[in-house]
C-alpha positions, 0 to 999 in steps of 0.5 A: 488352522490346518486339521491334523488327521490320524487314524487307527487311535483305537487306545483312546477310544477304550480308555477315554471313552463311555462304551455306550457311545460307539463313537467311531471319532473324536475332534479335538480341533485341530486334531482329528482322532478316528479309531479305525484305519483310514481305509475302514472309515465310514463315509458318514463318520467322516461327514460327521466330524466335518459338521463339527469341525465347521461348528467349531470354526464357525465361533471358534474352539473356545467358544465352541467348546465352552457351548457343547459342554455347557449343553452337555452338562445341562442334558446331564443335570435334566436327565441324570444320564450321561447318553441322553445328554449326549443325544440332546446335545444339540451339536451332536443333533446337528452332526447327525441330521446333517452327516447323511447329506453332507457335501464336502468343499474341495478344501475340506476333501483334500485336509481329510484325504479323501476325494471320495466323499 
């Protein structure tokens, strides 16, 4: 399924969002919601969101989804903190000990926009 980016989605970030995260996006597949314009967006933010757009392609949205809140809600029961469930979440894990070094296919260069990265 083709991605559908959209930048500069900052009225969801300050409505939906726990302000401890300073999350700088959101995929809800396949919509991509980054919350600064798409020039101001950093290279590693979007490496991020890629790894999780893998992730859900990987196993698929249901299936993705189903696991990250099931592993969300567990961190939660075991530390009684939504952040340190969001930290433990091991799809998030994934996402930031890969966004640092992540290379980008063409494909995916050209469904973001940038050729960049």
């Amino acid at each position: 399924m083709k991605l559908k980016i959209f930048y500069d989605q900052r009225w969801l970030q300050a409505k939906w969002l726990p302000s401890f995260l300073h999350a700088e996006a959101v995929v809800t597949y396949p919509f991509v919601l980054f919350f600064q314009k798409k020039g101001r967006v950093q290279k590693t933010t979007l490496r991020h969101e890629i790894v999780h757009i893998r992730q859900i392609r990987s196993v698929g949205f249901l299936k993705f989804t189903a696991l990250y809140y099931f592993e969300l809600l567990r961190g939660l029961l075991k530390y009684r903190s939504f952040e340190r469930a969001y930290w433990d979440n091991p799809y998030e894990k994934e996402a930031y000990q890969k966004q640092g070094a992540l290379k980008l296919t063409e494909e995916e260069k050209k469904e973001i926009g940038r050729e960049d990265i």
